[in-house]
VOBA-1610 file (N, C-alpha, C; in pm, whole numbers, padded with zeros to 5 digits, always signed):
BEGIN
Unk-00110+00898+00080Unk-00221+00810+00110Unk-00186+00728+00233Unk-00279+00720+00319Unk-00254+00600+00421Unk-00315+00502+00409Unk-00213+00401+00462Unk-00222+00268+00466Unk-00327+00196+00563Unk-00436+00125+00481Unk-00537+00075+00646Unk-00577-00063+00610Unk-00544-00127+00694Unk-00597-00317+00700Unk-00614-00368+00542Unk-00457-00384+00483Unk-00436-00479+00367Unk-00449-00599+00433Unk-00537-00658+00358Unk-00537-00803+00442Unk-00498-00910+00309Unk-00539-00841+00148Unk-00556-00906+00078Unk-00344-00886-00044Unk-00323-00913+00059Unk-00126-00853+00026Unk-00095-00917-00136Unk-00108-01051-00216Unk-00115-01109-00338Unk-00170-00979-00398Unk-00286-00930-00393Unk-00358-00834-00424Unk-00268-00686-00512Unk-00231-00663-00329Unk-00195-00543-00338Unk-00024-00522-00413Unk+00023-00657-00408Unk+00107-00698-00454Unk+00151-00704-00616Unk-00001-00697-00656Unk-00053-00725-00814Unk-00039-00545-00860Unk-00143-00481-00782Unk-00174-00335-00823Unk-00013-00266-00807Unk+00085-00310-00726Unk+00240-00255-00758Unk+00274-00298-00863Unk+00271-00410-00908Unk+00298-00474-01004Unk+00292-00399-01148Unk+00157-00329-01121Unk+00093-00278-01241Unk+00142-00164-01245Unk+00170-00098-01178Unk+00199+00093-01157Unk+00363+00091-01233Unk+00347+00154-01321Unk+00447+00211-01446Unk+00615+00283-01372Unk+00596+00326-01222Unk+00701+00456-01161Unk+00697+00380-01047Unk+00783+00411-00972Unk+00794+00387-00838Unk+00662+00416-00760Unk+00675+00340-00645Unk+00575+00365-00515Unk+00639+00333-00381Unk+00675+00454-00297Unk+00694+00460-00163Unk+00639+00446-00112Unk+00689+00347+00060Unk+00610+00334+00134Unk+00667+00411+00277Unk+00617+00507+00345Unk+00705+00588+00427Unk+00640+00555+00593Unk+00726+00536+00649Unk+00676+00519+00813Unk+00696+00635+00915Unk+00612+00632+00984Unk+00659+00774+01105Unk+00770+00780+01143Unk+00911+00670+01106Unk+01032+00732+01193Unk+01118+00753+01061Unk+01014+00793+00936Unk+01101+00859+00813Unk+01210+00706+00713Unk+01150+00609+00738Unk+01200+00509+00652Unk+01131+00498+00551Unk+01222+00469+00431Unk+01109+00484+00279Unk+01122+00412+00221Unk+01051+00299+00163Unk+01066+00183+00126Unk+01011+00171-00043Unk+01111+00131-00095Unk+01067+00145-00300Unk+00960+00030-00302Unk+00833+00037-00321Unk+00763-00082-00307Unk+00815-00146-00467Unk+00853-00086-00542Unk+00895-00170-00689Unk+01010-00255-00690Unk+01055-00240-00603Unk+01154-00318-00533Unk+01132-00425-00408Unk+01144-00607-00502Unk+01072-00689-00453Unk+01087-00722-00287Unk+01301-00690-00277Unk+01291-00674-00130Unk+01223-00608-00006Unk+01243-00465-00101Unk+01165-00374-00029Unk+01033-00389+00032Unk+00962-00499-00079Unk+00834-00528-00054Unk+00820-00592+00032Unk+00891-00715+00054Unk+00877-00787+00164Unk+00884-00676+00292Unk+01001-00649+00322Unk+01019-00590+00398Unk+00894-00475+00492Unk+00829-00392+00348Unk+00740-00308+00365Unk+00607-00390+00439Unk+00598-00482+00351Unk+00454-00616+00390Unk+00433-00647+00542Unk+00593-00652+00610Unk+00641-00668+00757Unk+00571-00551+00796Unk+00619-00489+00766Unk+00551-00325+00826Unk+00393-00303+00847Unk+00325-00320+00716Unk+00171-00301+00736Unk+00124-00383+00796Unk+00209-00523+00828Unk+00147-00640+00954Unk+00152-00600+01095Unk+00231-00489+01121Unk+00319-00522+01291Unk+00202-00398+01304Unk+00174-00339+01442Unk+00056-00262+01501Unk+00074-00152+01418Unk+00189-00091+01394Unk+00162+00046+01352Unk+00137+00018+01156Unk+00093-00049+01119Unk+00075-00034+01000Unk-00030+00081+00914Unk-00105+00140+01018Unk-00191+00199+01009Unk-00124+00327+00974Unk+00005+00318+01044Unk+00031+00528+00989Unk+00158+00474+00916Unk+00150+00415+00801Unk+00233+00379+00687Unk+00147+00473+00565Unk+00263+00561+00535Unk+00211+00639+00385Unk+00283+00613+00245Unk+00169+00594+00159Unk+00214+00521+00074Unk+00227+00682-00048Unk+00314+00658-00120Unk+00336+00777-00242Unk+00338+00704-00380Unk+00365+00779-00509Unk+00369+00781-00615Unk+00428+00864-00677Unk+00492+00810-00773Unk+00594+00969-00854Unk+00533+00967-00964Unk+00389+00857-01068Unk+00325+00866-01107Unk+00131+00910-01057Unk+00100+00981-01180Unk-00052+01027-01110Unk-00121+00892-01151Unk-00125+00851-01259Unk-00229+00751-01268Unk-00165+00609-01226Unk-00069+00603-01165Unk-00009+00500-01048Unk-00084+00533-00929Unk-00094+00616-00854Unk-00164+00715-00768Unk-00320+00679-00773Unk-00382+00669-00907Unk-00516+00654-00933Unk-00541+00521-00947Unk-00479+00463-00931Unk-00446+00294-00968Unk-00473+00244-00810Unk-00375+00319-00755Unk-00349+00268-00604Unk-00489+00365-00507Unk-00535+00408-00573Unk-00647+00506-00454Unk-00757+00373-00506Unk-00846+00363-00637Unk-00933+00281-00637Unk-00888+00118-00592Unk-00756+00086-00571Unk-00744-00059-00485Unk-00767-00031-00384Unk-00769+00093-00291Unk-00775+00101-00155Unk-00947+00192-00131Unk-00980+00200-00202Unk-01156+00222-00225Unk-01199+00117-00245Unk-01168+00034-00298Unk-01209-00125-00291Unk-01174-00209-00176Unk-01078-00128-00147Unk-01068-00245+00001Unk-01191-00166+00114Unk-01213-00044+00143Unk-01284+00045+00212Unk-01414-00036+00165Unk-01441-00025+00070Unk-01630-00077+00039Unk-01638-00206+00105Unk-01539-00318+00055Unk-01531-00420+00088Unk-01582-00453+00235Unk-01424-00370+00322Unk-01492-00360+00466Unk-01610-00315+00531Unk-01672-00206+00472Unk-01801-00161+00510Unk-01897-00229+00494Unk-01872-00354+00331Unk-02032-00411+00356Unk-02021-00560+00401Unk-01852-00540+00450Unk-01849-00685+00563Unk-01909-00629+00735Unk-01928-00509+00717Unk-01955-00500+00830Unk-01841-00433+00968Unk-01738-00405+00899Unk-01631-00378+00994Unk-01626-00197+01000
//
């Protein structure tokens, strides 16, 4: 899955929270970050802020972690569309 304009990070912070298995966060120069891992998180959070946050891919070693994390980021998509962006 790719990563596009988390703006709402507490949020997205919550839906890791919730996911049962790990969740990677992988960048184009192959760094992989355990988002269940609170450092990591920070760290990762740095990442989806700085320009290239956009080609940050996010994984799951669970499916309905996976399904957890697709409808938070369908909610962020609607959100933006009927703000207008």
């Amino acid at each position: 899955m790719k990563l596009k304009n988390i703006k709402d990070v507490k949020k997205f912070i919550s839906v890791l929270d919730e996911c049962k298995r790990d969740v990677y966060l992988k960048s184009p120069q192959g760094d992989v970050f355990n988002l269940k891992s609170s450092l990591s998180q920070y760290i990762a959070i740095g990442r989806l802020l700085e320009e290239n946050g956009d080609n940050l891919e996010m994984f799951a070693d669970d499916q309905a972690d996976e399904a957890l994390l697709i409808g938070f980021l369908m909610e962020l998509a609607k959100e933006d569309s009927e703000s207008g962006k």
